[in-house]
C-alpha positions as CSV (number, residue, x, y, z in Angstrom):
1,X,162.2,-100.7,215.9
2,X,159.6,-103.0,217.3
3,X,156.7,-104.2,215.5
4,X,153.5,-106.0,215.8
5,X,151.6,-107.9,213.6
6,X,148.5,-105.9,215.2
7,X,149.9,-102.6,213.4
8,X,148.4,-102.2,210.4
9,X,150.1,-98.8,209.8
10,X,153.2,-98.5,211.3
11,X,155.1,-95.1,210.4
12,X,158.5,-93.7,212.2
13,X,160.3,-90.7,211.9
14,X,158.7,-88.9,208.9
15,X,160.0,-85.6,207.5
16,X,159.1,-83.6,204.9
17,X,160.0,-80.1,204.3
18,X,159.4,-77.2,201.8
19,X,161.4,-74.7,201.3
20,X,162.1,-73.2,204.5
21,X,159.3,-75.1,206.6
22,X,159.5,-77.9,208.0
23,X,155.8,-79.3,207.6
24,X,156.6,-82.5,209.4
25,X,159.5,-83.2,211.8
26,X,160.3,-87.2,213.0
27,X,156.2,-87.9,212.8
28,X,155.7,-91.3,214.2
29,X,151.9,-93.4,213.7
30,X,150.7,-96.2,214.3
31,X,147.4,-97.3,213.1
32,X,146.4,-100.9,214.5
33,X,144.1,-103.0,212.5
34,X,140.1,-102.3,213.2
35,X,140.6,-99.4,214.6
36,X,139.8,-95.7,214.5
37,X,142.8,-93.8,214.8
38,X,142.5,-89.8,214.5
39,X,145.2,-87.6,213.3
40,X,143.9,-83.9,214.8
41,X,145.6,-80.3,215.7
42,X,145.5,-76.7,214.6
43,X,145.5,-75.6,211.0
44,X,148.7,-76.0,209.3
45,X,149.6,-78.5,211.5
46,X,151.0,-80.7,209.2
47,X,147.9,-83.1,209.5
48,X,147.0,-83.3,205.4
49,X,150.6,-83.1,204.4
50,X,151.0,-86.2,206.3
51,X,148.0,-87.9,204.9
52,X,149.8,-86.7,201.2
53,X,152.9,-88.3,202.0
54,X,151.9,-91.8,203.3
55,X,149.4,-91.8,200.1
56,X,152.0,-90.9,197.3
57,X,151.2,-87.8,196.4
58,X,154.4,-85.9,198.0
59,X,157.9,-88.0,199.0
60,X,159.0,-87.8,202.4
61,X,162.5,-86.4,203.2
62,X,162.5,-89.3,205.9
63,X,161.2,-92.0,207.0
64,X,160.3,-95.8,207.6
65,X,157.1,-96.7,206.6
66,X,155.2,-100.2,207.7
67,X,151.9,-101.7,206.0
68,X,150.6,-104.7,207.2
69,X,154.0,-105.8,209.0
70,X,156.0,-105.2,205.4
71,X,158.0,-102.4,204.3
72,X,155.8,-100.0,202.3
73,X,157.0,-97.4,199.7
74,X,154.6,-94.9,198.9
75,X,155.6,-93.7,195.7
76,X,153.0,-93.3,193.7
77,X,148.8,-93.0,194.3
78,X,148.4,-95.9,191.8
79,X,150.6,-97.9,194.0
80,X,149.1,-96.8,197.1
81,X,145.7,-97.7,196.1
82,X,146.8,-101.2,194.7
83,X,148.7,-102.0,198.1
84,X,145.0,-101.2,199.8
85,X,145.2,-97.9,201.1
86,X,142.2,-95.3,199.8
87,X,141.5,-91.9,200.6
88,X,139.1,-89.0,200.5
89,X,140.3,-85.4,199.9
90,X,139.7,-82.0,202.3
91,X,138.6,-80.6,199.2
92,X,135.8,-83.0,197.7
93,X,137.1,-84.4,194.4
94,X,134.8,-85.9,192.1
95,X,133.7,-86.4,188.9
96,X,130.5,-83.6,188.9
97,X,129.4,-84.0,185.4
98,X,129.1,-88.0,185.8
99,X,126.3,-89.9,187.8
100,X,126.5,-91.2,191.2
101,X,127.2,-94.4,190.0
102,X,129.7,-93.6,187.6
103,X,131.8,-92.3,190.4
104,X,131.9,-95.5,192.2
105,X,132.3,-97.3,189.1
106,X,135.5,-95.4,188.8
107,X,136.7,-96.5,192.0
108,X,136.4,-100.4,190.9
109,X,138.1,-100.0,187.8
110,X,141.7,-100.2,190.3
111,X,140.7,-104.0,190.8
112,X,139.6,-104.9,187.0
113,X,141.5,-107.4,184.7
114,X,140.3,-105.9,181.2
115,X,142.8,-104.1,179.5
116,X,143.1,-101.9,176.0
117,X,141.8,-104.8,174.2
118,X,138.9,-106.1,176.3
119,X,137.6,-102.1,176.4
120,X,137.7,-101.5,172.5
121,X,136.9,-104.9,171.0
122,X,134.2,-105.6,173.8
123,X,135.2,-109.4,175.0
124,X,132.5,-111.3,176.7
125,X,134.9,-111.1,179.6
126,X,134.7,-107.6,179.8
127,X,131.3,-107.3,179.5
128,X,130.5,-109.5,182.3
129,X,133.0,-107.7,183.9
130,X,131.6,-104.6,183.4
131,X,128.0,-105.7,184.5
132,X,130.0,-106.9,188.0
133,X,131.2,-103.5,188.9
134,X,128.3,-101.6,188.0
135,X,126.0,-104.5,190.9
136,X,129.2,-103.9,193.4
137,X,128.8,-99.9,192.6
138,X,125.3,-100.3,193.2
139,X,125.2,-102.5,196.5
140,X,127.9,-99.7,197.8
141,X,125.7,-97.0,197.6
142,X,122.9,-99.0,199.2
143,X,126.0,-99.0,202.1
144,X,126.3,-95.7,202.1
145,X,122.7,-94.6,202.0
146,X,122.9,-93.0,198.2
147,X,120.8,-95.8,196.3
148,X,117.7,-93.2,195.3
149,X,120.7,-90.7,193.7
150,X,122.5,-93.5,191.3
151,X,121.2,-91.7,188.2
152,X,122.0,-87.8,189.2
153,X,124.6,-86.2,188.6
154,X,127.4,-86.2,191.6
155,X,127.5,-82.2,191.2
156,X,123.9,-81.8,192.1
157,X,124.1,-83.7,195.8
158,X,123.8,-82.1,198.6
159,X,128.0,-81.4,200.0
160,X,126.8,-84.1,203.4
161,X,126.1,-86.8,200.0
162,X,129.0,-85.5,198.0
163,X,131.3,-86.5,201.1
164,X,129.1,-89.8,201.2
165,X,129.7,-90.1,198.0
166,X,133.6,-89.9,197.8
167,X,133.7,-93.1,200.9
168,X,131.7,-95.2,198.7
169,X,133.8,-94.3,195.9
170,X,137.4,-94.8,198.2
171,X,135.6,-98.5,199.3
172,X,135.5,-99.4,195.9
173,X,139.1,-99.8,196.0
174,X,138.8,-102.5,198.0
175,X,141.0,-100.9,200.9
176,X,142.5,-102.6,203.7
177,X,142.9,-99.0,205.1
178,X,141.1,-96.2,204.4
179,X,142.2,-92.6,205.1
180,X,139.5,-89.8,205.6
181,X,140.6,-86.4,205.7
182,X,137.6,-84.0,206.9
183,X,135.1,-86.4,206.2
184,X,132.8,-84.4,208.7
185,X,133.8,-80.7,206.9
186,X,130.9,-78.8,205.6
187,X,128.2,-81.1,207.2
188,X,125.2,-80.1,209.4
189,X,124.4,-81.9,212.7
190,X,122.1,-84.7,211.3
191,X,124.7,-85.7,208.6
192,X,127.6,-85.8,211.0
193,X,125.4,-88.3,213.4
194,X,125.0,-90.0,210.2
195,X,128.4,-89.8,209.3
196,X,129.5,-91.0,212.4
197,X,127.0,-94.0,212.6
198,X,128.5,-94.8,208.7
199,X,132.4,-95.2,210.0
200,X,131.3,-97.2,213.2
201,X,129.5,-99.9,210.5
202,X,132.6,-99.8,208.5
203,X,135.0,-100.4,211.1
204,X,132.3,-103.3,212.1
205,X,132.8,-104.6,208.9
206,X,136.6,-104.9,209.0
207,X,137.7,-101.9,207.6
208,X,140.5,-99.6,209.6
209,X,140.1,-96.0,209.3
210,X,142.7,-92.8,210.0
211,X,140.9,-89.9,209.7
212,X,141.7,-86.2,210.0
213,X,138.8,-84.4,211.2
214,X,138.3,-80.9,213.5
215,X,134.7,-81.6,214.9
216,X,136.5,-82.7,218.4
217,X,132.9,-84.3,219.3
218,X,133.2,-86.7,216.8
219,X,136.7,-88.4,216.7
220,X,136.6,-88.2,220.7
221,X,133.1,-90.5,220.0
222,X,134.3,-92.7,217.1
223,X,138.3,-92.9,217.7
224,X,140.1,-95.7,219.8
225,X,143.1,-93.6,219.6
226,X,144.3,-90.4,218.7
227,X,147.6,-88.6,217.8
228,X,147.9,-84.6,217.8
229,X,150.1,-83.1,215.5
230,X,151.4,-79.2,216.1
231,X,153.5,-77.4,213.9
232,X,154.8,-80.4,212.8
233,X,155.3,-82.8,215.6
234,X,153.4,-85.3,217.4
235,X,153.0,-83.7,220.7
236,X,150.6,-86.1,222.1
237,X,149.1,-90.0,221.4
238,X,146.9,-92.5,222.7
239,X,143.3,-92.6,224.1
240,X,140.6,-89.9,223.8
241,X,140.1,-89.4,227.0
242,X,143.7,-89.0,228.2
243,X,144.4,-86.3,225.2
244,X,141.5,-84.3,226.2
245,X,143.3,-83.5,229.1
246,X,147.1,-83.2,228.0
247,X,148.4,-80.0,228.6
248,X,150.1,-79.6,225.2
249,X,147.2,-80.5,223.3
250,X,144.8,-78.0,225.6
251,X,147.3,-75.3,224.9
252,X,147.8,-75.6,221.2
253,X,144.2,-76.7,220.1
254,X,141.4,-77.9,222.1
255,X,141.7,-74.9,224.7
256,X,141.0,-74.9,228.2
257,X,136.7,-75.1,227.2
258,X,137.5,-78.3,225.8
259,X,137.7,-80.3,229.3
C-alpha cells in the first residue's frame, strides 16, 4: 500500500458487520492533513458507523488503519482521543445540567497531569493547573462565538449553540484531527453560514476536519474532497465538483436536481 506523509488519515479495506448486514464492506479514506474531507450518502449508509469504528467505539472486522504515517489501532475512545483524534456525535452529547464552561473544561481534562492525589489533597500544581484550563476553556468559547453563555447551563442553548458547543468542547482535546458528524443537523440558515465560516477558521488554523454532513450546499462549499458511501461501499471519491456529477452518486443520493 502506498503512503504519503501528506495523509493524515489513511484507512484501507474496512469491514464491519452486524449480524446479517454488512454496514461497511472494504471502505477505503484518506484524509490529507489541512483539509476538509466529507464522508456523505443516503441514510444507513454506513457513514456514522464508520466514524464509530475509526474512533473506538465499535472494532472493525477488517482493516488497516494509518494516523499520521504510523499504524493506528483504535481500540478504545480514550486512546483515540490521546492519539489526537476528537469527535462530535449525530446526537448532541453533552453535559446539560453543567455550565458552558464546564463542558469545555471537560474536554481539557484528556491533556492534564493531576492525578487522584493532586484532585483530593489540592497541590499547588493542580491548582494552577486547574486555573489553566478554565483561561483555555474560556479563550475557546471566545473561538467559537459562546463567550456571553459561559455561566448557563449547556441545556438551555439554543441546538445551533449546543452543536457550537460540542466543537469547542472536541478542540479542547487538543486534536490533530477532528471528526464532525452532522455538525450542520438541526440548524437554521444563519447558523449554518456561521457554521460554515467556523470550520474554514479552523482549518486556517491547522486543524483537519472529516465531517459527515447531509446539507450538500455546505460540504460541496467547505470540502476539498469528498468520498460517498452507499450501502456500505465507497462508490465515489475526490473533488466536489467531479462527485456532483458521478452517475453513482446522482442515482443513490444527490438525484438528478442536484446538478
Amino acid at each position: 500500500m502506498t503512503t504519503s506523509i501528506h495523509l493524515l488519515l489513511d484507512v484501507t479495506d474496512v469491514s464491519k458487520r452486524f449480524g446479517g448486514v454488512q454496514a461497511l464492506d472494504s471502505v477505503g479514506l484518506q484524509v490529507p492533513q489541512g483539509s476538509i474531507v466529507g464522508l456523505i450518502g443516503p441514510n444507513g449508509a454506513g457513514k456514522t458507523t464508520f466514524f464509530n469504528v475509526i474512533t473506538g467505539l465499535y472494532p472493525a472486522d477488517s482493516g488497516i488503519f494509518l494516523f499520521g504515517g504510523k499504524p493506528y489501532f483504535p481500540e478504545s475512545v480514550a486512546q483515540v482521543t490521546k492519539s489526537g483524534l476528537a469527535r462530535t456525535f449525530q446526537n448532541i452529547r453533552l453535559f446539560g445540567e453543567m455550565s458552558v464552561l464546564e463542558n469545555v473544561m471537560v474536554g481539557c481534562h484528556c491533556r492534564t497531569k493531576a492525578g487522584l492525589l493532586g484532585a483530593i489533597f489540592r497541590f499547588p500544581t493542580t491548582k494552577r493547573e486547574e486555573r489553566a484550563i478554565q483561561e483555555k476553556s474560556r479563550k475557546l468559547l471566545a473561538y467559537v462565538g459562546l463567550s456571553e453563555f459561559a455561566a448557563m447551563e449547556a441545556r438551555n442553548l439554543s441546538y445551533g449553540h449546543q452543536r457550537r458547543l460540542e466543537i469547542a468542547r472536541a478542540l479542547a482535546t487538543e486534536p490533530i484531527l477532528l471528526a464532525l458528524d452532522e455538525p450542520a443537523a438541526g440548524m437554521n440558515a444563519t447558523e449554518k453560514l456561521e457554521l460554515r465560516e467556523l470550520l474554514l477558521r479552523i482549518r486556517s488554523d491547522g486543524k483537519t476536519i472529516l465531517i459527515i454532513e447531509h446539507d450538500v450546499g455546505l460540504v460541496m462549499g467547505i470540502c476539498d474532497s469528498l468520498t460517498v458511501l452507499d450501502y456500505g461501499k465507497v462508490i465515489a471519491s475526490g473533488r466536489p465538483a467531479d462527485v456532483r456529477v458521478h452517475p453513482e452518486v446522482i442515482k443513490a443520493y444527490l438525484g438528478q436536481g442536484a446538478t
